[in-house]
N, C-alpha and C positions, 0 to 999 in steps of 0.2 A: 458495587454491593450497597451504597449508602443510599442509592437509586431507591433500588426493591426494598428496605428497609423504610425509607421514607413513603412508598405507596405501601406496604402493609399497615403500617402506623395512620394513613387517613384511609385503607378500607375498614380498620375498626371503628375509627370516629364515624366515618360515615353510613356504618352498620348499626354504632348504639344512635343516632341522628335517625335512621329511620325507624329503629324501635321506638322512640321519643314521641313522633311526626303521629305513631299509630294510634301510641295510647292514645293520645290526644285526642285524634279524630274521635276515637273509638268514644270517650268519655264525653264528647259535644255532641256524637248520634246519641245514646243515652240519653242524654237532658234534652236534646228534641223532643225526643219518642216521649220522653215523660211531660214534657209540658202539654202535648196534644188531647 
């Protein structure tokens, strides 16, 4: 049990890590687009 407990506990981390990864991008094509 401590298994599955320990993989649910890093597929949140690594669910809010790809929210994180998005924004980001998302926020660096924006100031692209804007600098052009």
């Amino acid at each position: 049990m401590e298994g599955l407990e320990v993989l649910e506990v890093f597929h949140h981390e690594a669910t809010l890590l790809i929210l994180v990864v998005h924004l980001l991008g998302t926020q660096m094509l924006i100031n692209v687009r804007g600098k052009e």
